[in-house]
C-alpha positions in Angstrom: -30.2 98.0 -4.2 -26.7 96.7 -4.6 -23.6 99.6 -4.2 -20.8 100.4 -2.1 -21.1 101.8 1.3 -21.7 105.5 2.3 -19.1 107.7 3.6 -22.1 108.4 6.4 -22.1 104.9 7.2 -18.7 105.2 8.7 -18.9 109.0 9.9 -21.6 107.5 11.9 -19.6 104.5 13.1 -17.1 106.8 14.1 -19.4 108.6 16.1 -21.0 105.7 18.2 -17.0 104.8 18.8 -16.2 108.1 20.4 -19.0 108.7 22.3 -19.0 104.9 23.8 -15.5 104.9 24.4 -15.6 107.6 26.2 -18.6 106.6 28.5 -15.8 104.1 30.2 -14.5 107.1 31.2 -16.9 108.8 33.3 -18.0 105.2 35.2 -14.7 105.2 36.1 -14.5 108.4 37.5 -17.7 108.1 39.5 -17.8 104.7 40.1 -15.9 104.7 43.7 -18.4 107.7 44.5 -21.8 106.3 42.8 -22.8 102.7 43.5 -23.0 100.6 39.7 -26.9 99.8 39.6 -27.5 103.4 40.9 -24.9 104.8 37.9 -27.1 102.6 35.5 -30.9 103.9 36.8 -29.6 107.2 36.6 -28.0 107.1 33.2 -31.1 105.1 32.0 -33.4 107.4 33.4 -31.8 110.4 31.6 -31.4 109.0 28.7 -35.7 108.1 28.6 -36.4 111.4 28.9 -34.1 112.6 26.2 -36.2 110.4 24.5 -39.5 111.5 25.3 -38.8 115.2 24.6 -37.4 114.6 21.1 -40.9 112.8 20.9 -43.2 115.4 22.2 -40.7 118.5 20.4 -41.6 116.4 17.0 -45.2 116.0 17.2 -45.0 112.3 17.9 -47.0 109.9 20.1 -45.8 107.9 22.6 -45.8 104.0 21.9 -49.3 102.4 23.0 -49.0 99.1 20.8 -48.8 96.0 23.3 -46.1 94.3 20.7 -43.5 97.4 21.2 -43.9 97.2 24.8 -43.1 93.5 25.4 -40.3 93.4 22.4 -39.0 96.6 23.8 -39.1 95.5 27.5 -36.9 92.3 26.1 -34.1 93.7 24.2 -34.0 96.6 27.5 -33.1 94.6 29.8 -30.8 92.2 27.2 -29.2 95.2 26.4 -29.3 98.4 28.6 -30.3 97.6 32.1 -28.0 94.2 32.9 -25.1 95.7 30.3 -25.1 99.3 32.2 -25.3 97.6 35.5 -22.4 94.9 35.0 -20.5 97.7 33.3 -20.1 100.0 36.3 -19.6 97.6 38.9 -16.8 96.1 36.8 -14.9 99.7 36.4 -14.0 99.4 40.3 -11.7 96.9 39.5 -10.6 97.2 36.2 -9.3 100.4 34.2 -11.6 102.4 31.5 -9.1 101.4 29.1 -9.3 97.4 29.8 -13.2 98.0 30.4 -13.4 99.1 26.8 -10.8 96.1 25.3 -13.4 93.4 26.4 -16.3 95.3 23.9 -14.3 93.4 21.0 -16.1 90.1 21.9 -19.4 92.0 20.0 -18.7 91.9 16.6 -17.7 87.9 16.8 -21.0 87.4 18.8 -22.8 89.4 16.6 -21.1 87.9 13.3 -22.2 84.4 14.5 -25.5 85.5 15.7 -26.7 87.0 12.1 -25.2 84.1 10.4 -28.7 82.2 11.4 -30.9 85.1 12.1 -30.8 87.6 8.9 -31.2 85.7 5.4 -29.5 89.0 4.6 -26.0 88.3 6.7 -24.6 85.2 5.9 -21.2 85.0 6.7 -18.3 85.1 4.1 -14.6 84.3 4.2 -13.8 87.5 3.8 -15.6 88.7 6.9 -14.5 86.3 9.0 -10.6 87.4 7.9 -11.6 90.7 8.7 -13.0 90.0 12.2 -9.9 88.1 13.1 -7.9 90.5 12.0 -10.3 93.0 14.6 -9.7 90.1 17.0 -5.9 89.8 16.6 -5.7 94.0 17.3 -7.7 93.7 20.3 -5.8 90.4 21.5 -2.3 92.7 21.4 -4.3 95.6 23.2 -5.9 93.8 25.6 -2.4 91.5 26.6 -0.5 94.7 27.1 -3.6 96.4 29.1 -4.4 93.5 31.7 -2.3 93.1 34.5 -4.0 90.7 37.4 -1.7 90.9 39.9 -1.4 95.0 39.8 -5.6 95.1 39.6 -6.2 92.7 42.1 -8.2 89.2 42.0 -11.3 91.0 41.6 -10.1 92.1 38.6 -11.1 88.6 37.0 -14.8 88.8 38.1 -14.8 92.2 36.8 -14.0 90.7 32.8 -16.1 87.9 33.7 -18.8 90.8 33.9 -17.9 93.1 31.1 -17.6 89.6 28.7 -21.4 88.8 30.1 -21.9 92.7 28.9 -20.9 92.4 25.7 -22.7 89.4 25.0 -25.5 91.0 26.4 -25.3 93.9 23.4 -24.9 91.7 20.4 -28.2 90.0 21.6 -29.5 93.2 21.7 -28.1 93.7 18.4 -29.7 90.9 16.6 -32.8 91.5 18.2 -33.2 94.9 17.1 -32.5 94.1 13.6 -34.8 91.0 13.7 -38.0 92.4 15.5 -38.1 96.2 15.3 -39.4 96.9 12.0 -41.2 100.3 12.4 -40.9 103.2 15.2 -37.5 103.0 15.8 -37.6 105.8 18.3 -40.8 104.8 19.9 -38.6 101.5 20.2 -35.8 103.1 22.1 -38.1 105.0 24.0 -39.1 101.7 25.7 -36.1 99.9 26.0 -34.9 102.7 28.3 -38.3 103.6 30.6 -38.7 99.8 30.9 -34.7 98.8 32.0 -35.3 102.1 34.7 -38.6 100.9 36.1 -36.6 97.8 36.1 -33.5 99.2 38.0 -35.0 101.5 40.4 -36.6 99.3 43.2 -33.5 97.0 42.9 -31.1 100.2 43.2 -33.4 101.2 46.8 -33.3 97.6 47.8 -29.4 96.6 47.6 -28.3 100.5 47.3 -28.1 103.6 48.9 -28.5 105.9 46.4 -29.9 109.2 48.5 -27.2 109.2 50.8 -24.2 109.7 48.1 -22.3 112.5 47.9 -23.3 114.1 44.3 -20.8 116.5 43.7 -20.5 118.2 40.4 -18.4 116.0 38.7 -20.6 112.9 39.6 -23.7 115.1 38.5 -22.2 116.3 35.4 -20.5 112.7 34.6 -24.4 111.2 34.8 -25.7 114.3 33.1 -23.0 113.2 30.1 -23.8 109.2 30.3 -27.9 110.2 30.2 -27.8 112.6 27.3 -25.1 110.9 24.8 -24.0 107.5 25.5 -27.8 106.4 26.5 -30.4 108.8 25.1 -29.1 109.9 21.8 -26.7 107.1 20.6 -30.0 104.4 21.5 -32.1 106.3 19.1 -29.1 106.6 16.5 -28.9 102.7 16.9 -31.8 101.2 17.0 -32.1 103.1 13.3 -28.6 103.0 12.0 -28.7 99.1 12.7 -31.7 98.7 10.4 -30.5 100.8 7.7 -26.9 99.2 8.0 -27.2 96.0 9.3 -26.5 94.0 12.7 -22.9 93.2 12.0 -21.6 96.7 10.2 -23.5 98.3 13.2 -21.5 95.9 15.4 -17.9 97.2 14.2 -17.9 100.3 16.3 -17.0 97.7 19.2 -13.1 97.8 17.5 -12.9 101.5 17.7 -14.0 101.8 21.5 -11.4 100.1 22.8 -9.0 102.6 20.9 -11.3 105.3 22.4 -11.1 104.5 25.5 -7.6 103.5 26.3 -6.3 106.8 25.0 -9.4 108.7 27.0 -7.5 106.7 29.8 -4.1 107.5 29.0 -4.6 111.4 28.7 -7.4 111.7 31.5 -7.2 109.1 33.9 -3.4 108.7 33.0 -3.8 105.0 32.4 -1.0 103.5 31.3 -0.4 103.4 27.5 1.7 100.8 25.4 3.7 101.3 22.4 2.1 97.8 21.1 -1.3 100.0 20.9 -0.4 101.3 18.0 0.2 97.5 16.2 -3.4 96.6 17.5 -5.0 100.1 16.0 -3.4 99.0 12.5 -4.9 95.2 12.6 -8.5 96.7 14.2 -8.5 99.1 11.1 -7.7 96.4 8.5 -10.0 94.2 10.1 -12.9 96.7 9.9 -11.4 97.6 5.7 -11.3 93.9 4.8 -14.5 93.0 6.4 -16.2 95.7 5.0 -14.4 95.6 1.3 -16.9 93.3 -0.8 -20.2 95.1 -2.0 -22.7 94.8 0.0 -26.7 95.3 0.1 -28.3 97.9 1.7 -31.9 98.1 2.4 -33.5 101.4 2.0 -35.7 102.3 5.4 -37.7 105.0 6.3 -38.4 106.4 9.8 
């Protein structure tokens, strides 16, 4: 069926944004506290068991099917258990704001990705104007947000590791859309138990995760990472991406970066420029243009 694009499709993009913009928030608070890997198990573990009691409260099964385990198991660790892992070790040296700026690479990824995987997402010149556009906004932020010399030469293996991260996620993006046809949530479910069985013996091998010093705000920061960011956002992807496609899906990656610098800025008091307020206006028309044309949405059904 051929229309225009629901308002929920947006409200929902707007959502994802928030939330995930403001997860760069809590690493950095707890990330001098909480080793990465040990940040990443805990979040991952939280988040499962979200999971599994939005499962067991609706009646449901847990998945059994060999194919949902191995495809599950795949996009996991493409997408939650290397991502969440690179992700907290790189806010030691880098700012939540700058952490968030290096997302933008997604939606290029993922727009060149779908090109040859979906029949249903070839690429058009009107998209790829809008994506510049989204580049060009992120370009301004993240010049203005980066300084090597005041972060420190680590700072560079840090956005080596959150670029690595983000092409970790639009992986995960195309695979999701590709391979998971049916259970969604089962699908999730997975993804997250397998990444934390993953994580867990490497977290007691190169960590120390017993002998930290869990005060409340690292419990509650975890607590915050488990339940939204990881548990309930995974679900509301792994469906919203087959109902709305890889590379719509993929657009929330402009709008975290503006979530998180100004999380940054009013929190963490990371410094804020006026130019952030040119890049908001091209990320905006970059997401309008991109989005402008009709477009086909596939009905789906949990």
């Amino acid at each position: 069926m051929t229309e225009n694009r629901p308002l929920s499709h947006y409200l929902c993009l707007l959502f994802l944004s928030a939330v995930w913009g403001c997860s760069f928030l809590f690493i950095k608070i707890i990330a001098p506290t909480v080793p990465p890997m040990t940040i990443a198990a805990a979040r991952i573990s939280i988040g499962a068991i979200v999971i599994l009691i939005y499962v067991l409260l609706a009646g449901g099964v847990l998945p059994t099917h060999k194919s949902i385990w191995i495809k599950g198991t795949v996009i996991g660790i493409a997408g939650i258990a290397i991502p969440f892992s690179l992700i907290s070790w790189a806010m030691l040296y880098i700012n939540s704001g700058t952490g968030a700026i290096c997302m933008s690479i997604i939606p290029l990824c993922v727009f060149v990705m779908a090109h040859f995987a979906h029949h249903d997402e070839k690429m058009s010149w009107q998209g790829l104007i809008g994506i510049l556009s989204g580049i060009c906004g992120i370009i301004v932020l993240f010049y203005d947000s980066l300084n090597v010399e005041q972060e420190g030469s680590m700072a560079i293996y840090a956005l080596c590791a959150m670029l690595i991260a983000a092409l970790g996620y639009a992986i995960a993006n195309i695979l999701v859309k590709k391979y998971v046809k049916t259970e969604p949530i089962n699908t999730s479910f997975v993804m997250l138990t397998t990444s934390a069985i993953l994580l867990w013996p490497l977290v007691f091998l190169f960590e120390a995760p017993l002998s930290v010093n869990y005060g409340s705000v690292e419990i509650l920061s975890l607590i915050y990472l488990g339940v939204l960011p990881t548990g309930i956002t995974t679900m509301i992807l792994v469906i919203f991406t087959q109902i709305a496609g890889s590379t719509f899906v993929s657009y929330n990656t402009y709008l975290i970066p503006v979530v998180g610098v100004f999380a940054g800025y009013f929190i963490l008091d990371e410094a804020l420029k006026q130019t952030t307020l040119l890049s908001i206006l091209f990320i905006v028309a970059g997401i309008y243009i991109a989005q402008k044309q009709k477009i086909t949405v596939k009905s789906y059904k949990v």
